[in-house]
BATIMI-993852 format. One record per residue (C-alpha): x, y, z; residue number from 1; residue in one letter. Coordinates in steps of 0.05 Angstrom, whole numbers. Example, Ala and Ser with C-alpha at 12.3 -4.5 7.8 and 13.67 -1.06 7.14 Angstrom:
BATIMI-993852
KERO        u        v        w     k   r
KERO      246      -90      156     1   A
KERO      273      -21      143     2   S
***
This chain:
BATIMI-993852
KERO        u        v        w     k   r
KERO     1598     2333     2578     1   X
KERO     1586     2259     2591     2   X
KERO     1645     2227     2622     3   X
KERO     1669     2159     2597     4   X
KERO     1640     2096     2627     5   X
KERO     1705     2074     2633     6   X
KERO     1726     2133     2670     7   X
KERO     1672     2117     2728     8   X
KERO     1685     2046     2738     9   X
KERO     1739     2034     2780    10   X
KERO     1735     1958     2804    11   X
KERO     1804     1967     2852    12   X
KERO     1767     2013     2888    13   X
KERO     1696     1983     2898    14   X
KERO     1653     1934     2863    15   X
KERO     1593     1965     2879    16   X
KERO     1551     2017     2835    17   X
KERO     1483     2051     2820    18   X
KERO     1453     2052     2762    19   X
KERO     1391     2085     2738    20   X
KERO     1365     2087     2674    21   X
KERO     1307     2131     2650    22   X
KERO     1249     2139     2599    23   X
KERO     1250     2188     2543    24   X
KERO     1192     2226     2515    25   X
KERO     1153     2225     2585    26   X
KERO     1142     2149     2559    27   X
KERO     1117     2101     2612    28   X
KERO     1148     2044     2636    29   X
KERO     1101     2024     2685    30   X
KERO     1033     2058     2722    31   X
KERO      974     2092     2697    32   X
KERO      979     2143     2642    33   X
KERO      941     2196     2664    34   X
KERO      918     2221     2595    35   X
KERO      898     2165     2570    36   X
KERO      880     2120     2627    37   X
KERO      924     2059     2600    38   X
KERO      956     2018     2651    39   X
KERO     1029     1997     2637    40   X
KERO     1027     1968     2706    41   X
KERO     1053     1902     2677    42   X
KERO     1117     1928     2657    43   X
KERO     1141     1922     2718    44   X
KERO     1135     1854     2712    45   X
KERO     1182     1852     2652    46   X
KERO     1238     1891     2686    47   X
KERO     1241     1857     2751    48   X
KERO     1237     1786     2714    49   X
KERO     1300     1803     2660    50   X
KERO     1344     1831     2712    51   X
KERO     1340     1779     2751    52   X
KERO     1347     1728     2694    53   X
KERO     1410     1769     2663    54   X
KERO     1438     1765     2736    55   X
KERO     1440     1693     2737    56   X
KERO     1486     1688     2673    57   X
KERO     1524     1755     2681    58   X
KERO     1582     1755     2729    59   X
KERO     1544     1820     2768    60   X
KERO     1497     1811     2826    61   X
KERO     1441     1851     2847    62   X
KERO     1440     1881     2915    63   X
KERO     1375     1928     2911    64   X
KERO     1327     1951     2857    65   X
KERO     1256     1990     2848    66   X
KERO     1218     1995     2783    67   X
KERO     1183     2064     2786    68   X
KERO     1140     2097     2737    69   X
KERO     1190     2118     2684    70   X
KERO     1250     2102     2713    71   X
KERO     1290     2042     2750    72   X
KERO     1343     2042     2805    73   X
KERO     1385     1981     2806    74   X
KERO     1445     1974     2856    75   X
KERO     1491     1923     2821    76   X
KERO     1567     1879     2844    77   X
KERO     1609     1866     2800    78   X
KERO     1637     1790     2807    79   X
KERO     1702     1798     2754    80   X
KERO     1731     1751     2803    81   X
KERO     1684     1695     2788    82   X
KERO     1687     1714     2716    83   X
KERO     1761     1690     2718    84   X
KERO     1753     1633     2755    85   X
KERO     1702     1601     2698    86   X
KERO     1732     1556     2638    87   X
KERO     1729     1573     2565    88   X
KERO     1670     1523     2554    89   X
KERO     1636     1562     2621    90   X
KERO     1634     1631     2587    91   X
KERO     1616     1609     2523    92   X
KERO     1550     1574     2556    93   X
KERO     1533     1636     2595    94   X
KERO     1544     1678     2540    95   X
KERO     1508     1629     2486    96   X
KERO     1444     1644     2540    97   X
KERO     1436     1711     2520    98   X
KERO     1459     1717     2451    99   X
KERO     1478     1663     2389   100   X
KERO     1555     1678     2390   101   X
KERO     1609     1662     2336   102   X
KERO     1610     1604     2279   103   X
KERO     1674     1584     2314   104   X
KERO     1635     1589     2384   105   X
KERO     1587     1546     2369   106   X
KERO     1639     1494     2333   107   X
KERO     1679     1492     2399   108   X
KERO     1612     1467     2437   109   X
KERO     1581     1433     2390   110   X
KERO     1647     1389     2395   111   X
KERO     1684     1391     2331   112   X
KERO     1763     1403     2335   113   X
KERO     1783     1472     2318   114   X
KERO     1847     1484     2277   115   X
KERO     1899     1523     2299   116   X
KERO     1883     1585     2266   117   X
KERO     1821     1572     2293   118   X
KERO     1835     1571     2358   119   X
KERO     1870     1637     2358   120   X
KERO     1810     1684     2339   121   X
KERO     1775     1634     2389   122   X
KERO     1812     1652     2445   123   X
KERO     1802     1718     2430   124   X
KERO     1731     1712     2434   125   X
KERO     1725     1679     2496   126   X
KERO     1771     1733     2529   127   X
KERO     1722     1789     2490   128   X
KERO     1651     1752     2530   129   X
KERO     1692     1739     2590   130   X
KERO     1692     1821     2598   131   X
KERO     1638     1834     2573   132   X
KERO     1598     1781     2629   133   X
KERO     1634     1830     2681   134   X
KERO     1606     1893     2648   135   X
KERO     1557     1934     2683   136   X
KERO     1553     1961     2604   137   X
KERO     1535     1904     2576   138   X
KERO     1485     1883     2629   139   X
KERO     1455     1946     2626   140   X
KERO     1448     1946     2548   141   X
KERO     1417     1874     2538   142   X
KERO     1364     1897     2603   143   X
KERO     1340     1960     2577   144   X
KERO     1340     1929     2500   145   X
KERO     1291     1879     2512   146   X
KERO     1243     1916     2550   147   X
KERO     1249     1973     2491   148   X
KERO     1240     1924     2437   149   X
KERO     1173     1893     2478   150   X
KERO     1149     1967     2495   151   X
KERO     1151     1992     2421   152   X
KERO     1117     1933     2393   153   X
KERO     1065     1931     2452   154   X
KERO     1057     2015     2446   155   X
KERO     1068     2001     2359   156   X
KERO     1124     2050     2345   157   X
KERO     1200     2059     2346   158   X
KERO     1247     2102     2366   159   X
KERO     1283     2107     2433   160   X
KERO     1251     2081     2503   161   X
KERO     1304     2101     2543   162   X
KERO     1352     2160     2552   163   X
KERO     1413     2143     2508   164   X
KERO     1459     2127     2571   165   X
KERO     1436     2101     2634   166   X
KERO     1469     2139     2699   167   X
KERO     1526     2109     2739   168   X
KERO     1547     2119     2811   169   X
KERO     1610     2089     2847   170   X
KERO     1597     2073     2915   171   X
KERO     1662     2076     2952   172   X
KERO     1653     2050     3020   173   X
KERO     1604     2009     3067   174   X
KERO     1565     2090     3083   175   X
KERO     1554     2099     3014   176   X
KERO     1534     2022     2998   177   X
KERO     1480     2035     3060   178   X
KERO     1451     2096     3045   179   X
KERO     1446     2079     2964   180   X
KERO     1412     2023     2983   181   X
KERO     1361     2044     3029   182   X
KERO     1347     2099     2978   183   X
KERO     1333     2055     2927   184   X
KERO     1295     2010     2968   185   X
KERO     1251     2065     2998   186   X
KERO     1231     2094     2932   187   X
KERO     1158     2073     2926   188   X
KERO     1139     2092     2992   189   X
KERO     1180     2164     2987   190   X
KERO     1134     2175     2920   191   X
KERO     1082     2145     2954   192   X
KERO     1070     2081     2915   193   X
KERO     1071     2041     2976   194   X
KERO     1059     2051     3050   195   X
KERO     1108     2003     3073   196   X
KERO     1174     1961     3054   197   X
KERO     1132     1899     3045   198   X
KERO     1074     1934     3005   199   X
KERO     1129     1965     2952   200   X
KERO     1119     1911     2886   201   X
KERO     1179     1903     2854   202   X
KERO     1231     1921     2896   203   X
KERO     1296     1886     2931   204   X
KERO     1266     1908     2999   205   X
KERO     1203     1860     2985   206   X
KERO     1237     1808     2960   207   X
KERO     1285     1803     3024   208   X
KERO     1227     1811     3068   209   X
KERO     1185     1755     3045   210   X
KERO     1248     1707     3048   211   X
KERO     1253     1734     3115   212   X
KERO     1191     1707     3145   213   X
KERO     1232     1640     3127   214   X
KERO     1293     1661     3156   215   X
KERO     1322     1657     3090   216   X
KERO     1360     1698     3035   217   X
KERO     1329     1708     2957   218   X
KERO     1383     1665     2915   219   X
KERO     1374     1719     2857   220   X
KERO     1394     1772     2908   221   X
KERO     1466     1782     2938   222   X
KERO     1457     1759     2998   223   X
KERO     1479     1796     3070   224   X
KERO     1547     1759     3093   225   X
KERO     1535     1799     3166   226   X
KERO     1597     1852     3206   227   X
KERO     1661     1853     3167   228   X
KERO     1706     1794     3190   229   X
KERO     1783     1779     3175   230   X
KERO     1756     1717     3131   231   X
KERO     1696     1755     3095   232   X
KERO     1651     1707     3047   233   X
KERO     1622     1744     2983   234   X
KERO     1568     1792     3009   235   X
KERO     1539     1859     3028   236   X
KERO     1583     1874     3090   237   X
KERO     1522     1885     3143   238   X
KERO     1470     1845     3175   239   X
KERO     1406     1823     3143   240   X
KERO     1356     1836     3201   241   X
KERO     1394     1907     3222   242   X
KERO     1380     1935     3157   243   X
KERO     1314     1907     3139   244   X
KERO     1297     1946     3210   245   X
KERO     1335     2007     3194   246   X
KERO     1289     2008     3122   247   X
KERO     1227     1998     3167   248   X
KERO     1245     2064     3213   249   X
KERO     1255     2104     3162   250   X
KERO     1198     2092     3110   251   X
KERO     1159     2106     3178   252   X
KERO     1194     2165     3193   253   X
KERO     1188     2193     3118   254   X
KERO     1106     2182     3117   255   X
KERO     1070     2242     3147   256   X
KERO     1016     2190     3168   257   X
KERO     1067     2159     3212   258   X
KERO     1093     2172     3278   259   X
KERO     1170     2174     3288   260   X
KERO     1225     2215     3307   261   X
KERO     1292     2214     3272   262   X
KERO     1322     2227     3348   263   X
KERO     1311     2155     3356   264   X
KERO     1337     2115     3310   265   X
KERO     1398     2084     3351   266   X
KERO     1412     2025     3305   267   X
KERO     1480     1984     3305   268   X
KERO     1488     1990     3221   269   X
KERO     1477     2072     3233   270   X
KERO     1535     2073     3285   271   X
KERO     1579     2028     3249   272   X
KERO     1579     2067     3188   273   X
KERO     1588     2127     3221   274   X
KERO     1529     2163     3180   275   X
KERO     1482     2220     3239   276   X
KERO     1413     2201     3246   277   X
KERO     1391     2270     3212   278   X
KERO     1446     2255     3162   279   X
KERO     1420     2193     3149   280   X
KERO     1343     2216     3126   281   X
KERO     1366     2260     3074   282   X
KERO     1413     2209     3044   283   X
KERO     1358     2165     3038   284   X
KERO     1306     2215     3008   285   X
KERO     1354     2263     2967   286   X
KERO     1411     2209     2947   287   X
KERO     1414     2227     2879   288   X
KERO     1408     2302     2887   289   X
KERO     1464     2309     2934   290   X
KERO     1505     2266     2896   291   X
KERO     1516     2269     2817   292   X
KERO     1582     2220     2810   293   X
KERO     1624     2173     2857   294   X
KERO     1602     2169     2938   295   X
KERO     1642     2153     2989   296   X
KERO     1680     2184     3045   297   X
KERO     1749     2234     3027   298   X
KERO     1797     2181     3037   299   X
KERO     1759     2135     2989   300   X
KERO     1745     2192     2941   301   X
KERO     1823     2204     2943   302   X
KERO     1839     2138     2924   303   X
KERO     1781     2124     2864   304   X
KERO     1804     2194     2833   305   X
KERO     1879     2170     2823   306   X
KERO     1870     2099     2801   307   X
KERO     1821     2137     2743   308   X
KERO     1876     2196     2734   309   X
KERO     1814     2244     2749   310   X
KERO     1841     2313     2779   311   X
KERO     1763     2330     2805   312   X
KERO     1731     2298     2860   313   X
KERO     1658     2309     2847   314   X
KERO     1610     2307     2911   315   X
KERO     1670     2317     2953   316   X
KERO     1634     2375     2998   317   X
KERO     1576     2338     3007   318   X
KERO     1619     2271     3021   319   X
KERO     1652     2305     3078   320   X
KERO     1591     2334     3116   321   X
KERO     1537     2273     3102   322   X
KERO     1587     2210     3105   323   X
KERO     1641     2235     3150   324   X
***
């Protein structure tokens, strides 16, 4: 049985989560169908482009994504910080961007003086789009929406495009942040899409790279804030140019074309997190096999399982002999 979204998402204990959603009826999303030699290589295109525009207006920031053939990973934050911070007239703007709203909502910007009563089931609205521009749910549902509605009327029928409920994955500490995101980033060339980081279209990993060759940081990307500090800014907790290298090494190192040896990858993010060399390639080729729910090491799985009231801790051999 499914369990509850709200019984995966656990923002005191990380901010961080997976999420993949997936095509039903062996529909594509993107490539070349085989059978009929159409190219839905364009819908790529459409995925990449609306998650980065919802990320703009949601509270949620994207820290890694690849658009594959009938399925996308997306590793997303969660900002509900920043989504309290923001003024009534704030949220109703951001929310006004991606759908038309209330009567009363559009009153209150268009200017006019609400009544009491009014303001009541106003307020109440405002608190309702508030939470929902913190809700991986939400983000999720107006994403895969729009590309459905597009790929029915391109393809000219109806039904579902995706699987009725995308997949969610807590990521409980910096090891399981790491690993989720070199897996996601590595997906093209593991399915052999690409040959190389740079080569892999629509992907986090390219993005970051080109920005690179600037020494910059993609603005529609969470950026990399560098080694935990005591006064941390917002940001993935490692540094840029040790994991773009670490991505590098191991794409080679998972292409039979390539030379490499797993023996020496001695890397400052690999030792900081703790995670084995030989550990760390089958994270990042069989993430989502080894792992079904929440990742992260014992202690963290200890914690995310009480806040939730959830007796089980799923993954919790695997956690222990991969992340430990």
């Amino acid at each position: 049985m499914a369990i509850a979204r709200k019984r995966q998402i656990s923002l005191v204990d990380t901010k961080y989560y997976h999420c993949i959603s997936r095509c039903v009826r062996r529909a594509f999303l993107c490539g070349e169908d085989r059978f009929t030699g159409q190219s839905y290589e364009h819908r790529r295109g459409w995925v990449e482009d609306k998650l980065l525009e919802l990320a703009k207006v949601f509270c949620i920031d994207v820290c890694a994504y690849a658009v594959m053939s009938n399925h996308a990973h997306l590793v997303l934050y969660v900002d509900d910080k920043k989504a309290n911070r923001l003024n009534d007239k704030a949220i109703i703007i951001r929310w006004h961007k991606l759908c038309k709203g209330t009567a009363l909502a559009q009153k209150y910007i268009q200017g006019e003086k609400l009544s009491k009563a009014e303001l009541i089931f106003f307020n109440q609205t405002v608190n309702q789009y508030r939470e929902r521009l913190s809700s991986i749910s939400w983000f999720m549902r107006l994403l895969n929406e729009d590309i459905a509605r597009r790929a029915n009327k391109e393809d000219n029928c109806t039904g579902r495009f995706w699987e009725g409920r995308f997949t969610s994955q807590a990521l409980l500490d910096e090891a399981a942040l790491a690993a989720c995101m070199a897996y996601v980033d590595l997906n093209p060339i593991r399915v052999k899409m690409a040959n190389t980081p740079e080569e892999s279209d629509h992907t986090s990993v390219q993005q970051r790279l080109t920005y690179a060759k600037e020494g910059k940081q993609p603005k529609q990307l969470l950026r990399f804030a560098g080694m935990p500090r005591q006064i941390m800014p917002k940001g993935l907790p490692f540094e840029l140019k040790s994991y773009l290298e670490l991505v590098e090494l191991t794409g080679r190192i998972m292409r039979e074309d390539k030379r490499g040896h797993i023996d020496n990858m001695n890397l400052p993010l690999l030792e900081r997190v703790n995670i084995s060399p030989e550990n760390w390639l089958k994270l990042t080729t069989q993430f989502t096999r080894v792992f079904r729910g929440a990742v992260g090491r014992p202690s963290s799985q200890a914690s995310y399982c009480k806040n939730l009231n959830r007796k089980r801790r799923a993954n919790i051999s695997n956690c222990e002999k991969l992340l430990a």
